[in-house]
Backbone as a printed PyTorch tensor [residue, N CA C, xyz], in Angstrom:
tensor([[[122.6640,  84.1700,  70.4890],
         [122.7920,  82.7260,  70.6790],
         [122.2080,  82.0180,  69.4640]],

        [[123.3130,  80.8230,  68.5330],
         [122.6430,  80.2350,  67.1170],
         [121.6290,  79.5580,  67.8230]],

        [[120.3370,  79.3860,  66.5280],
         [119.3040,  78.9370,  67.3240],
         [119.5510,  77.3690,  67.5300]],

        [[120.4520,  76.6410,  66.6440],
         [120.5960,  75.5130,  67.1410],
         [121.2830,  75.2930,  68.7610]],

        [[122.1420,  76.1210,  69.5750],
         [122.9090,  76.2160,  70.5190],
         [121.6860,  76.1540,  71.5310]],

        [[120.5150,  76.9290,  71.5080],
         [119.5880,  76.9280,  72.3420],
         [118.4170,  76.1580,  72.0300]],

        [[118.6250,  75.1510,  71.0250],
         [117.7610,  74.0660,  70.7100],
         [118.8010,  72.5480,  71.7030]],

        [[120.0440,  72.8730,  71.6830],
         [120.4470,  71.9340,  72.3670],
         [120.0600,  72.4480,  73.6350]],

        [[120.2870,  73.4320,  74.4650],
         [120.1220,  73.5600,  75.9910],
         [118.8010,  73.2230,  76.5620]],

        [[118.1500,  73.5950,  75.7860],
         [116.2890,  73.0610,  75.7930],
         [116.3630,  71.7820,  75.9120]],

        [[116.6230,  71.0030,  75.3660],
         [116.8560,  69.5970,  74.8770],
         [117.1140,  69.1330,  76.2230]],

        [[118.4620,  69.4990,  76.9010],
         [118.9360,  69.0480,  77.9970],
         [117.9160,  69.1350,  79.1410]],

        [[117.4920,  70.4990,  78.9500],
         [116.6110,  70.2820,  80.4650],
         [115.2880,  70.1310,  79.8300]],

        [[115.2500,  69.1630,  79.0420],
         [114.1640,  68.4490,  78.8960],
         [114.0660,  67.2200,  79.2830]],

        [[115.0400,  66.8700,  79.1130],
         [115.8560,  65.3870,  79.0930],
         [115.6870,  65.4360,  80.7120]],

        [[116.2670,  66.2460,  81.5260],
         [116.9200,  66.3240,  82.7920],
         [115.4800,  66.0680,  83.7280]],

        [[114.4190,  66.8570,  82.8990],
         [113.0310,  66.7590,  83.5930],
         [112.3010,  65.4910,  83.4170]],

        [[112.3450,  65.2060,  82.2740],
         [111.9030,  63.6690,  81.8720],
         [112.7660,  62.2080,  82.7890]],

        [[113.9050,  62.9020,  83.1150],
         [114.5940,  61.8940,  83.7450],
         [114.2720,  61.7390,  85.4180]],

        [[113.6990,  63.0660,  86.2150],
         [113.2790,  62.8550,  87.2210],
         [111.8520,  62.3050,  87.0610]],

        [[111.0360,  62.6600,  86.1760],
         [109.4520,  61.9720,  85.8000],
         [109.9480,  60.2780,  86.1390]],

        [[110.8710,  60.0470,  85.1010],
         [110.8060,  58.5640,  85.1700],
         [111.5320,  57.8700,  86.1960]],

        [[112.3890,  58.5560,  86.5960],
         [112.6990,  57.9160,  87.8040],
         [111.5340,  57.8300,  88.9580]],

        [[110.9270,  58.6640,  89.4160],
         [109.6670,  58.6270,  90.3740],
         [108.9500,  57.8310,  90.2050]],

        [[108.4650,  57.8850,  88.5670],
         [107.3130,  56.6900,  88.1130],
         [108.1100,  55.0280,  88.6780]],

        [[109.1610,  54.7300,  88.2320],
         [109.6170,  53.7880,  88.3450],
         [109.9020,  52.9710,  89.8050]],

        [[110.1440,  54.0990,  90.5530],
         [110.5920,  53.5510,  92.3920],
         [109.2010,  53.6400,  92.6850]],

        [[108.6880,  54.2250,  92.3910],
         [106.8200,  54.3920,  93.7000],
         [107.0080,  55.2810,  94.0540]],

        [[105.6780,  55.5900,  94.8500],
         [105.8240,  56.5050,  96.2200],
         [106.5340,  55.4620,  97.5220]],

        [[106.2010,  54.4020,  97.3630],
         [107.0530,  53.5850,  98.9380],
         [108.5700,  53.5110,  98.7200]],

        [[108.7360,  53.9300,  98.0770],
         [110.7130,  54.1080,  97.4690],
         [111.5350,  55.4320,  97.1940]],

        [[110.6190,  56.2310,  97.4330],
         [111.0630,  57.4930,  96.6580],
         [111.5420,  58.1230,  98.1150]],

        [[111.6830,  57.8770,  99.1530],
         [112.5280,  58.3690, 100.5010],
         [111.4070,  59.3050, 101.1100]],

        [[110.7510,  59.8130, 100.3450],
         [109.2440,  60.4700, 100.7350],
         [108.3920,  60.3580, 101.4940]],

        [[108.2750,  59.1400, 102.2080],
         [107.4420,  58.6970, 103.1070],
         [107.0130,  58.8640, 103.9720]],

        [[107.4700,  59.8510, 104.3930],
         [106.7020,  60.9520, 105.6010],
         [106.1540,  62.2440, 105.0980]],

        [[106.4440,  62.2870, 103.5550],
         [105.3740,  63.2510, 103.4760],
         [103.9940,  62.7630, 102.6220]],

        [[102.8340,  63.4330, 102.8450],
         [101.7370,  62.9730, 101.8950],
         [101.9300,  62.8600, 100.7180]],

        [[101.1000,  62.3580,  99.9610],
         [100.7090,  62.3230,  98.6570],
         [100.1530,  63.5700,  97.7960]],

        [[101.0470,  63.5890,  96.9870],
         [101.0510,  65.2170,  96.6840],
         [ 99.9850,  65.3620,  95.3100]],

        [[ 99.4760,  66.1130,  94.4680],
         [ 98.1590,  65.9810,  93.4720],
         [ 99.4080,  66.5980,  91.8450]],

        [[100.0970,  67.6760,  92.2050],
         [100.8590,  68.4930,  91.1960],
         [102.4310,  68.0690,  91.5030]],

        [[103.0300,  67.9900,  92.8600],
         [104.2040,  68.2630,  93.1190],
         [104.8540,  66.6950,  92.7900]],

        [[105.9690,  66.4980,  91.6360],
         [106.3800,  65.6750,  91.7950],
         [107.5600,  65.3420,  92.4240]],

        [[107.8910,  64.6480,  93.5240],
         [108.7800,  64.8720,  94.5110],
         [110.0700,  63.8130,  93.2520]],

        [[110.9920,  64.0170,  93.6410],
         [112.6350,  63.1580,  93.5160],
         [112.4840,  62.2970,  93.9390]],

        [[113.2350,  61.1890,  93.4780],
         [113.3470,  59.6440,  94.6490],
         [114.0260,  59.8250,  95.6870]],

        [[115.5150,  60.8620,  95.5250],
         [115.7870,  61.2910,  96.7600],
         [116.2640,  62.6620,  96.5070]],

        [[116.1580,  63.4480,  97.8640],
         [116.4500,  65.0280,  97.5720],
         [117.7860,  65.1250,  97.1950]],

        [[117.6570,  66.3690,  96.3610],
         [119.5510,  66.8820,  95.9630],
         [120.0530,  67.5480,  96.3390]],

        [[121.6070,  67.6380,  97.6360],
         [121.6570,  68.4940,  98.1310],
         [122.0050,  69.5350,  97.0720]],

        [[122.1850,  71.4740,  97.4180],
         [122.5910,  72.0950,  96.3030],
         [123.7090,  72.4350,  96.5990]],

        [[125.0460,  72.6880,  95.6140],
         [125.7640,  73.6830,  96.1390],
         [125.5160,  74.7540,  96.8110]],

        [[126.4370,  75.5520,  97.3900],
         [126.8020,  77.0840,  97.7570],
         [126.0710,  77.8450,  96.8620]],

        [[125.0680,  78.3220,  97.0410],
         [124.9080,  79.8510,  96.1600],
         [124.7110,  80.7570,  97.1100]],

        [[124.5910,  81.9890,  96.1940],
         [124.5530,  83.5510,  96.7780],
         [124.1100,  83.9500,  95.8740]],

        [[122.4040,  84.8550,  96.2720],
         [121.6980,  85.6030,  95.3320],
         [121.9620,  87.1870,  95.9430]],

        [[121.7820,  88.3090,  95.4850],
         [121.6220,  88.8830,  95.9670],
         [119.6650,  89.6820,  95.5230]],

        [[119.4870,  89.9060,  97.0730],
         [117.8130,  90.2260,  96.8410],
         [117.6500,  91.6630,  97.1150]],

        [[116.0750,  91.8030,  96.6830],
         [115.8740,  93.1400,  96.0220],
         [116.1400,  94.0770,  96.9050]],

        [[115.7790,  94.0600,  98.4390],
         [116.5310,  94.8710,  99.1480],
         [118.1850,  95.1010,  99.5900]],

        [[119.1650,  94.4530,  98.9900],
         [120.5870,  94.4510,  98.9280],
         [121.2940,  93.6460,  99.4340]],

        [[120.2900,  92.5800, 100.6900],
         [121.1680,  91.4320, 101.2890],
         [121.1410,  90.3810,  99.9550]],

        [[121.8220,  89.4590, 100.9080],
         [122.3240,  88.3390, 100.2780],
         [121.4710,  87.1700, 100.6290]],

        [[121.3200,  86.1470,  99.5300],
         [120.5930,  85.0240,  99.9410],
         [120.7360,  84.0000,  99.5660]],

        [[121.3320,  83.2710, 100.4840],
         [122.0450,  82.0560, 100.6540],
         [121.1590,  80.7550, 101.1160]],

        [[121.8340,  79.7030, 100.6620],
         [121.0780,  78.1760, 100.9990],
         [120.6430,  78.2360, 102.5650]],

        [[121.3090,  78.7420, 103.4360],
         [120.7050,  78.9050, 104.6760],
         [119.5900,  79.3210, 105.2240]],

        [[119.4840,  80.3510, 104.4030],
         [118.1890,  80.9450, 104.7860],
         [117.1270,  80.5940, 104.1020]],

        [[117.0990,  79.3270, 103.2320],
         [115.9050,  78.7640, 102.7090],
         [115.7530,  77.3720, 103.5400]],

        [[116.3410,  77.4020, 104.6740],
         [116.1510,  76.2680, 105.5100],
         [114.6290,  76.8590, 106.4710]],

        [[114.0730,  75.0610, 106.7410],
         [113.1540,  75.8410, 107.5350],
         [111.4740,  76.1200, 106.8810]],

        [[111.7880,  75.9060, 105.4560],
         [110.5050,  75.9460, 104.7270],
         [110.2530,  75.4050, 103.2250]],

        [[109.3980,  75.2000, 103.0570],
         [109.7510,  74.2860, 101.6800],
         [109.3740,  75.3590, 100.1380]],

        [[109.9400,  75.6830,  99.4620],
         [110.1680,  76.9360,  98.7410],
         [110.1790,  76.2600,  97.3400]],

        [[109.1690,  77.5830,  96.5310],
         [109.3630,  77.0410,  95.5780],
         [110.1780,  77.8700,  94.3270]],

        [[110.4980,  77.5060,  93.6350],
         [111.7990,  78.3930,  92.9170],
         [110.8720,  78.4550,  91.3980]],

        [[110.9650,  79.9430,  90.8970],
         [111.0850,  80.1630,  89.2370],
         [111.7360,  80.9990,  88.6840]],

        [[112.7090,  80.1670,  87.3740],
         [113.3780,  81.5930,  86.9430],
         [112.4830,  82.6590,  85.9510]],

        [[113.0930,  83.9270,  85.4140],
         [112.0380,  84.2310,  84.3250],
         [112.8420,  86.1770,  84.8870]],

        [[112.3150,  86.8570,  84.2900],
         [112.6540,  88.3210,  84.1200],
         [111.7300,  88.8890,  83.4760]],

        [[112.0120,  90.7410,  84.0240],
         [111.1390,  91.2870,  83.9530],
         [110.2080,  91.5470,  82.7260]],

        [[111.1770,  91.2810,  81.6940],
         [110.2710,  92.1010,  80.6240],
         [109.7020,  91.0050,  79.7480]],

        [[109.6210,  89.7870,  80.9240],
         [109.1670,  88.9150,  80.2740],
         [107.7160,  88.9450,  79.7130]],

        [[107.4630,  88.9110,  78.5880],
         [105.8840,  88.8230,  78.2240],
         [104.8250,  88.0830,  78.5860]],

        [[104.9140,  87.0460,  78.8660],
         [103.8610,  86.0400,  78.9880],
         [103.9910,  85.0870,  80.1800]],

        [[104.7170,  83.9960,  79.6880],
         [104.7940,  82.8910,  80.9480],
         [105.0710,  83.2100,  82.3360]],

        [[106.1440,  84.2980,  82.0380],
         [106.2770,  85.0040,  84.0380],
         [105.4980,  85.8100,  84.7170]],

        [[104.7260,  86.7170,  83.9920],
         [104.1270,  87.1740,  84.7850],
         [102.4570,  86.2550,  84.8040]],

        [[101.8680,  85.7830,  83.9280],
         [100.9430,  84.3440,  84.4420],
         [101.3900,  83.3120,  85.4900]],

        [[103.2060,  82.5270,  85.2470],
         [103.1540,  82.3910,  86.1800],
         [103.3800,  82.9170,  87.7010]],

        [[103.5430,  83.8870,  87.8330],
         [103.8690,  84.5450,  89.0180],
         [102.4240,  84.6800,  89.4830]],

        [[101.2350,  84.9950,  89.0280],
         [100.1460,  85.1460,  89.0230],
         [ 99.5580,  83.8410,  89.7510]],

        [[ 99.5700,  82.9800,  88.9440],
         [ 99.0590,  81.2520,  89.3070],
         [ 99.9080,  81.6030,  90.9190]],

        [[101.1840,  81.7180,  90.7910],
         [101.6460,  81.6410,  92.3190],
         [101.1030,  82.0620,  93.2230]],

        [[100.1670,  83.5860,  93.0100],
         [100.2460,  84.3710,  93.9910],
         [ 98.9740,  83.7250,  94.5080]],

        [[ 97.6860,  83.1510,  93.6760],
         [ 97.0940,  82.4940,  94.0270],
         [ 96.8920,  81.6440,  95.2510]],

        [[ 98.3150,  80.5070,  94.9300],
         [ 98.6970,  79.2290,  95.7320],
         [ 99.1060,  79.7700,  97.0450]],

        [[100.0530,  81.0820,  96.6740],
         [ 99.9320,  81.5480,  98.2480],
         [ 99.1870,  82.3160,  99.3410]],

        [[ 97.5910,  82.4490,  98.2590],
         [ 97.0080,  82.6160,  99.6040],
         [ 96.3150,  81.6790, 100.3340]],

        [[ 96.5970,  80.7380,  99.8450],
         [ 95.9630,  79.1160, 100.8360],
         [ 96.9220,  78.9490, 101.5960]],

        [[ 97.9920,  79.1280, 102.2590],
         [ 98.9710,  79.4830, 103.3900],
         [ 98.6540,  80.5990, 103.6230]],

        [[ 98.2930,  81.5950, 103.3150],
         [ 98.3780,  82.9020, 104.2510],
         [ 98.2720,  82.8260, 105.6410]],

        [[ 97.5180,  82.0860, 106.3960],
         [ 97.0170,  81.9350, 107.0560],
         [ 98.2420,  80.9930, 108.8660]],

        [[ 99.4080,  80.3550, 107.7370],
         [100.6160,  79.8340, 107.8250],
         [101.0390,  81.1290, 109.0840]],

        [[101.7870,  80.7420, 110.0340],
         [102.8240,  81.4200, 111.3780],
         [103.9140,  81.5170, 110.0480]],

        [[104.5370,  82.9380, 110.1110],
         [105.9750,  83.0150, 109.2300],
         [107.5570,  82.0720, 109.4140]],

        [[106.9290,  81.7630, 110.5150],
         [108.4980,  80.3450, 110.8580],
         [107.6700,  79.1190, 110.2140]],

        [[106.5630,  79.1120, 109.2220],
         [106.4060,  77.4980, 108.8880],
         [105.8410,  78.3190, 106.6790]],

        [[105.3660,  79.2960, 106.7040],
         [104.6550,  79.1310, 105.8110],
         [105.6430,  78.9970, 104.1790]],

        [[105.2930,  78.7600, 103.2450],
         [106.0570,  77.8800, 102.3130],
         [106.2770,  79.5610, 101.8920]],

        [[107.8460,  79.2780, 101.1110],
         [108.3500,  80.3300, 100.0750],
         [108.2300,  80.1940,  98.4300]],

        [[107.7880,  81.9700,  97.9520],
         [108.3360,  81.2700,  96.4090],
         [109.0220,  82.3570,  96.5310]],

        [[110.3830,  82.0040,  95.5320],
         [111.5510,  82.6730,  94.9510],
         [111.3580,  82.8790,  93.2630]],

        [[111.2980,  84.0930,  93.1890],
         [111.9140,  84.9020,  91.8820],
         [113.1150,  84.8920,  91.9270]],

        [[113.5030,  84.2190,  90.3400],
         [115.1470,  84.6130,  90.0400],
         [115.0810,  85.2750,  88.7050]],

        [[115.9230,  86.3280,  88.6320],
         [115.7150,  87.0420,  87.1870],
         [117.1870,  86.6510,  86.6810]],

        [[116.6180,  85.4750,  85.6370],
         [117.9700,  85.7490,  84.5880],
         [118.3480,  86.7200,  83.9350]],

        [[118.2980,  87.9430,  83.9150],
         [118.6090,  88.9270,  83.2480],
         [118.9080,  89.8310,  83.9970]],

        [[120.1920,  89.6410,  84.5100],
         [120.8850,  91.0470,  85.5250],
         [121.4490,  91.9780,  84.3680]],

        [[121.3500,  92.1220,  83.3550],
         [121.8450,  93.2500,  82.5910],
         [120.3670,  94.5400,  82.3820]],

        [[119.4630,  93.8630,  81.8680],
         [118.2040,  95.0300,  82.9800],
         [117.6470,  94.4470,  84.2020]],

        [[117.5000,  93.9470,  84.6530],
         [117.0990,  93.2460,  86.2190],
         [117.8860,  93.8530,  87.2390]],

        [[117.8010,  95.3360,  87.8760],
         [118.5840,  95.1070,  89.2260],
         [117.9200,  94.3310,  90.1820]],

        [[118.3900,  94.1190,  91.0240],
         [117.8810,  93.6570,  92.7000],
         [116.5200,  94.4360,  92.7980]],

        [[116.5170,  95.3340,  93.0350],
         [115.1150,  96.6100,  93.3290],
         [114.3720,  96.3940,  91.9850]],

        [[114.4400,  96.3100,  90.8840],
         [113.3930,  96.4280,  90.0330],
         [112.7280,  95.0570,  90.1620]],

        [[113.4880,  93.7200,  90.0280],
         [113.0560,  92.6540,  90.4600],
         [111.9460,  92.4360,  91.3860]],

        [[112.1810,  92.7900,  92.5990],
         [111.6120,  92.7320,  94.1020],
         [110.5010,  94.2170,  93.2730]],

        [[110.5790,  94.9720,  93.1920],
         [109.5290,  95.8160,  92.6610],
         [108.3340,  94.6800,  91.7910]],

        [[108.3920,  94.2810,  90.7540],
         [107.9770,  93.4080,  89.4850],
         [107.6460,  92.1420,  90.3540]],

        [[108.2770,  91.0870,  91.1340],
         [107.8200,  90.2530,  92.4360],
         [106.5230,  90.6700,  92.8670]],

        [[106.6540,  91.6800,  93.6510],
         [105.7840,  92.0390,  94.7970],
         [104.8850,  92.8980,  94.3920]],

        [[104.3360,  92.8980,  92.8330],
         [103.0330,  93.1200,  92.9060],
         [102.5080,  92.6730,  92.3650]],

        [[102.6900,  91.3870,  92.1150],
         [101.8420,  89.7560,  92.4950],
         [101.9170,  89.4870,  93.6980]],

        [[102.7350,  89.3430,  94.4980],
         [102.5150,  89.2840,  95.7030],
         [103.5530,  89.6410,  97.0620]],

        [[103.2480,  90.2180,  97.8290],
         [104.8080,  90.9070,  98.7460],
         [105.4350,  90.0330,  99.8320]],

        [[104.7700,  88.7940,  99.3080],
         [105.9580,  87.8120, 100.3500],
         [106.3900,  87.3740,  99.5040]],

        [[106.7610,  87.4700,  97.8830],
         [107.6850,  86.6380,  96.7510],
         [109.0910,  86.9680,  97.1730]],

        [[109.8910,  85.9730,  97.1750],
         [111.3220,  86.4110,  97.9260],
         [111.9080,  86.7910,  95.9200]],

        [[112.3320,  87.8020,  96.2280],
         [112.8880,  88.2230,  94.8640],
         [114.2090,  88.6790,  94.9770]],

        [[115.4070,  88.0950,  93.8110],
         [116.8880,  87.6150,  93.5210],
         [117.4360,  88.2650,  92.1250]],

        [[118.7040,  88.3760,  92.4840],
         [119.2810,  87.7140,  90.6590],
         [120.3880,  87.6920,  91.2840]],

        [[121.5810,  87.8150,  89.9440],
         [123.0760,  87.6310,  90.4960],
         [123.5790,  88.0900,  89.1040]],

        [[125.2830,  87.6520,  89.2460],
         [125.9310,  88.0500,  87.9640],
         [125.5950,  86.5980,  87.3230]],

        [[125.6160,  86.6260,  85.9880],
         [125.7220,  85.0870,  84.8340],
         [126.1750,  84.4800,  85.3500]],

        [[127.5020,  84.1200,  85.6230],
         [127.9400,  82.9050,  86.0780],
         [127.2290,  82.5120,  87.1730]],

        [[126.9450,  82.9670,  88.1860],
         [126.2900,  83.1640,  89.3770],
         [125.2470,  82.0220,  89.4700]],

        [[124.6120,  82.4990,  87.9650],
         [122.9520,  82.2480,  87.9740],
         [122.6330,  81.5190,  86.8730]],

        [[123.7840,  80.9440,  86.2450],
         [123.9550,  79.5370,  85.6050],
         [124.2760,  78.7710,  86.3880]],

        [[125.0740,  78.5730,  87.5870],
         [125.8040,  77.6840,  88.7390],
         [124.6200,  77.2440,  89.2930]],

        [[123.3810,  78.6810,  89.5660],
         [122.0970,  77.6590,  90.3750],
         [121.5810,  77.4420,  89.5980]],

        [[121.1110,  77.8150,  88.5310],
         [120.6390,  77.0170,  87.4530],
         [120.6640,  75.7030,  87.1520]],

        [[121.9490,  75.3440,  86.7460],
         [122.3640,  73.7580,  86.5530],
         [121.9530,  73.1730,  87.6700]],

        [[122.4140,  73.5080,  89.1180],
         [122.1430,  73.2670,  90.0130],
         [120.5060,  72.7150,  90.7360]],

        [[119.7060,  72.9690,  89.7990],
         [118.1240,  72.6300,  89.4200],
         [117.6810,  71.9360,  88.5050]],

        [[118.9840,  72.2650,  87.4920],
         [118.1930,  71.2780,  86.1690],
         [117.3220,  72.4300,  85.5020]],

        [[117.6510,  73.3930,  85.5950],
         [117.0110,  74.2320,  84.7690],
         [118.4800,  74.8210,  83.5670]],

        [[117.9410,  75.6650,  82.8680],
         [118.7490,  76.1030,  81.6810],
         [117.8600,  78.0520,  81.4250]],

        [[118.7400,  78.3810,  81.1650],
         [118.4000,  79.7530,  80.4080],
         [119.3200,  80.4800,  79.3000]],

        [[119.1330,  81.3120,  78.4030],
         [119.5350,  81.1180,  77.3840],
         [119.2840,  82.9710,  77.3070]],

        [[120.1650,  84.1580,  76.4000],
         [120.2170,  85.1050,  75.7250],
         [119.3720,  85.2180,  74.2140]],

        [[118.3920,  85.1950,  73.7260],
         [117.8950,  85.1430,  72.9580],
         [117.8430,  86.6330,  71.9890]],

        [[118.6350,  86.8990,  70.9960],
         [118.8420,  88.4670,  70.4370],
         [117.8660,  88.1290,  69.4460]],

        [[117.0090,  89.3480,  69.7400],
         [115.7360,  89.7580,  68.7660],
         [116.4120,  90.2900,  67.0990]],

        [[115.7720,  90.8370,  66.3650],
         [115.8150,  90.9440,  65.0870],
         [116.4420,  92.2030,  64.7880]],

        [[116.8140,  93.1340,  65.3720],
         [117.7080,  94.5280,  65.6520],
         [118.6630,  94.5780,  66.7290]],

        [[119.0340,  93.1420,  66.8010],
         [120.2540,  93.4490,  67.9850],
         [121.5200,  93.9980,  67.8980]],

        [[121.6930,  93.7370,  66.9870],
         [123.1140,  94.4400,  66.5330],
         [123.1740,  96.1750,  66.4750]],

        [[121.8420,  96.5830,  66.1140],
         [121.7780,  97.8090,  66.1380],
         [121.4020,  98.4350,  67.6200]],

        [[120.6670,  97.7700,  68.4020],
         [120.0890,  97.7790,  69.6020],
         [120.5250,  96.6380,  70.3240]],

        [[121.7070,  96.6690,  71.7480],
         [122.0370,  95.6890,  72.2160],
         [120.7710,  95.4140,  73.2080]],

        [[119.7260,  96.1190,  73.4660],
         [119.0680,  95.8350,  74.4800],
         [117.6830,  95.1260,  73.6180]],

        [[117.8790,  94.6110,  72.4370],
         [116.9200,  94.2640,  71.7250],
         [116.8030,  92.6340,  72.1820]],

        [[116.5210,  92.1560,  72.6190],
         [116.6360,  90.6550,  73.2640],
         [116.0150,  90.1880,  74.1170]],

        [[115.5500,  88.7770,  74.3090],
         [114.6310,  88.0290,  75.0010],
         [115.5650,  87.1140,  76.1250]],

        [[114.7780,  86.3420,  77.0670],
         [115.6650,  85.1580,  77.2720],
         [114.7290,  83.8550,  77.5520]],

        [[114.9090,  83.0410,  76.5660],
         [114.6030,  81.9150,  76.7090],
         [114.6820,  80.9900,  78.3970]],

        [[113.8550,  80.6730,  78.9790],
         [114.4370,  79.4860,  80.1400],
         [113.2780,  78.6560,  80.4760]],

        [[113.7790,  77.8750,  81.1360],
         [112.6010,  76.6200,  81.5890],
         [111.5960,  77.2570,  82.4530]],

        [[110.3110,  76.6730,  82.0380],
         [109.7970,  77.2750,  82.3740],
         [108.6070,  76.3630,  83.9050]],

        [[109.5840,  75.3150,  84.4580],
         [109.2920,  74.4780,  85.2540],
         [109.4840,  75.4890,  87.0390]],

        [[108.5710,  75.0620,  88.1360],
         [108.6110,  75.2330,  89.2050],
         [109.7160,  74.2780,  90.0050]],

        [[110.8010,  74.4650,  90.4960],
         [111.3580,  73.3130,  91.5470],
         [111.0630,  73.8660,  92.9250]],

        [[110.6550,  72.7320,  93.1700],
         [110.6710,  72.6180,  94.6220],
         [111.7950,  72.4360,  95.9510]],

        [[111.4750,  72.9710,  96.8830],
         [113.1320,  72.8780,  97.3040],
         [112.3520,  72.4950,  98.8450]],

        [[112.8040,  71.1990,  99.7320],
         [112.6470,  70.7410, 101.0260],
         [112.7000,  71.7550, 102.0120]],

        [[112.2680,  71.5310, 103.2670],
         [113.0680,  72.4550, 104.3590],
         [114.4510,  72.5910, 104.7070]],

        [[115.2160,  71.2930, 104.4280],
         [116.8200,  71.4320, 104.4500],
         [117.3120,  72.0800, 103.3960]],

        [[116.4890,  72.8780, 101.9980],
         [116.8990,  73.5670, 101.3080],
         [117.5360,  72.4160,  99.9130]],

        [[117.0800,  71.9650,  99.7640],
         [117.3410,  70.3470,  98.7550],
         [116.5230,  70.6880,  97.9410]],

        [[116.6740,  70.2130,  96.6680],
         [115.9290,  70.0030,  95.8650],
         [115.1520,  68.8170,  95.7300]],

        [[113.7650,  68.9840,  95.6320],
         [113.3120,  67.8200,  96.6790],
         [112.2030,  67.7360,  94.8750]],

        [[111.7790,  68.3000,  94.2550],
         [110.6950,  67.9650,  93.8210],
         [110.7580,  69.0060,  92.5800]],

        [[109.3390,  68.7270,  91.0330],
         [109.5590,  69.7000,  90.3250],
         [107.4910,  69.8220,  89.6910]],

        [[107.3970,  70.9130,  89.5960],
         [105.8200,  71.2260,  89.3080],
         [105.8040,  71.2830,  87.8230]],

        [[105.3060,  70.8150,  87.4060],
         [105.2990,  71.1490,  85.5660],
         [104.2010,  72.1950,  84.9690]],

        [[104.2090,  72.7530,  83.8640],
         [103.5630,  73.1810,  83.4060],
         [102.7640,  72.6140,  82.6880]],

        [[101.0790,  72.8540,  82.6110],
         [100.5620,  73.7240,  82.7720],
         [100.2990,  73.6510,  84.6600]],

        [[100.3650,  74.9030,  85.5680],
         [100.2530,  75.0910,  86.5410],
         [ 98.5370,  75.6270,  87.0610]],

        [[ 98.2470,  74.6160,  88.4260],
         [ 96.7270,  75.0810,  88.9540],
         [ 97.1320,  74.8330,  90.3900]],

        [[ 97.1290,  76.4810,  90.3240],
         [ 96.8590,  77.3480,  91.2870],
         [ 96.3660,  76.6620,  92.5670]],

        [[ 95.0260,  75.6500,  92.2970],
         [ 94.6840,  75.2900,  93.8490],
         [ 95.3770,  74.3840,  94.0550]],

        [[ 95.7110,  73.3320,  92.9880],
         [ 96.5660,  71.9440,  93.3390],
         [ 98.2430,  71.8000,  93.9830]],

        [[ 98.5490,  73.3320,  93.6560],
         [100.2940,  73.6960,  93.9570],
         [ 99.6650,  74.2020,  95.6310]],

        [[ 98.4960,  75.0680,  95.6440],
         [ 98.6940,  75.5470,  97.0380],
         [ 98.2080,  74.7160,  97.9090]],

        [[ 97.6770,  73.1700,  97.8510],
         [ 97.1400,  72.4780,  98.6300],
         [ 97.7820,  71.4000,  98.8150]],

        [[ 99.0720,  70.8790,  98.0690],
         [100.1260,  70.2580,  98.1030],
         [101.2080,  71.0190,  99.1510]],

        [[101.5150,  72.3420,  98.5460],
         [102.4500,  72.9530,  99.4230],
         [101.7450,  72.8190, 101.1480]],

        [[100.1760,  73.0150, 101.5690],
         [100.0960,  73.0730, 102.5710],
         [ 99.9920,  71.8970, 103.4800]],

        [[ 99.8740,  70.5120, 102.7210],
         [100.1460,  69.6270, 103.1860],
         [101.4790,  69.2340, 103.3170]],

        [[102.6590,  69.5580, 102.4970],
         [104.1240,  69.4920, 102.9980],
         [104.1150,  70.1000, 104.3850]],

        [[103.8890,  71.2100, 104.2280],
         [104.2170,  72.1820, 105.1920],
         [103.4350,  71.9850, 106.8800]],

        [[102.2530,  70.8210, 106.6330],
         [101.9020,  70.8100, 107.8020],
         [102.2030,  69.7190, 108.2640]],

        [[103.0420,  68.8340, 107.5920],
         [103.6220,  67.3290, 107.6540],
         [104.4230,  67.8090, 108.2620]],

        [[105.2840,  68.5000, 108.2040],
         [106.5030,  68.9220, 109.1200],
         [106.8520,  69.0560, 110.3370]],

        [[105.1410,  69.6850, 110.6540],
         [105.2720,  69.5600, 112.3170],
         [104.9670,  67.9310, 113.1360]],

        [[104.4000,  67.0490, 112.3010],
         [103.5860,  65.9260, 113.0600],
         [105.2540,  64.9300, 113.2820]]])
């Protein structure tokens, strides 16, 4: 990928993130449709949720995972892959943190995070969910084919990108992948409801999530 091609896609979901910042700043919290849930410290909610298209992930044990079954809890989504060096597995880490301040959560209420591996060319389903779950073994862990996983991608406002290292031509497996490196948040109707920025703390994501999550029942 020319590096200008992935200087534009960056760009976009920079733009795309800056554009939900300012929209929020601009309506309030008494405008933002939010109003039944608290006041959040990290999570910045949407003015109003987005429904998503249709997707289909398939997860590390071989089913399928669809917008349906993220109904019901408020989930938080990151993309990133395995052989990622740095930002994924810290953030997966910061996550595993946040989720043990729900542990404590009944499994019909407690909040989800989702692993998505942009990189199904080494990423199966099982190595994924392997690499997930030991940060932590309730991480719901995914990927799909490219098109697949650009469709939810856009579908977030996120972007990811093929990045070929300095021997690729000689070595096709020589390569990185660039992607955003933002948390979205997704409602109980499975919406995209909200987005966490980086830099991420651990207590402020898990004490936000547990006040969504206990707003739900009142």
């Amino acid at each position: 990928m020319p590096k200008r091609t992935l200087g534009v896609a960056l760009l976009i979901a920079i733009a795309a993130v800056l554009g939900v910042l300012a929209a929020n700043k601009l309506l309030g919290p008494s405008r933002t449709g939010h109003t039944q849930w608290p006041a959040t410290q990290t999570v910045t909610l949407l003015p109003t949720p987005r429904p998503l298209p249709e997707f289909s992930l398939r997860q590390s044990d071989g089913t399928q995972l669809t917008q349906g079954e993220l109904r019901g809890h408020w989930t938080l989504v990151f993309l990133g892959f395995t052989y990622c060096p740095d930002v994924c597995p810290t953030t997966l880490a910061q996550l595993a943190q946040a989720q043990k301040q729900w542990a404590g959560l009944s499994d019909t209420l407690r909040p989800r995070v989702l692993f998505v591996s942009i990189d199904p060319e080494r990423d199966t389903p099982a190595k994924v969910g392997e690499y997930a779950h030991a940060f932590h073994p309730d991480t719901l862990a995914a990927t799909a084919d490219i098109p697949a996983l650009e469709q939810f991608a856009k579908s977030l406002s996120l972007v990811f990108v093929k990045a070929p290292g300095e021997h690729f031509k000689e070595n096709p497996q020589d390569y990185s992948m660039d992607h955003s490196a933002q948390i979205v948040v997704l409602d109980p109707q499975g919406r995209m409801a909200g987005i966490i920025q980086p830099p991420f703390q651990p207590e402020l994501i898990g004490s936000d999530l547990l006040k969504l999550t206990q707003a739900m029942t009142k």
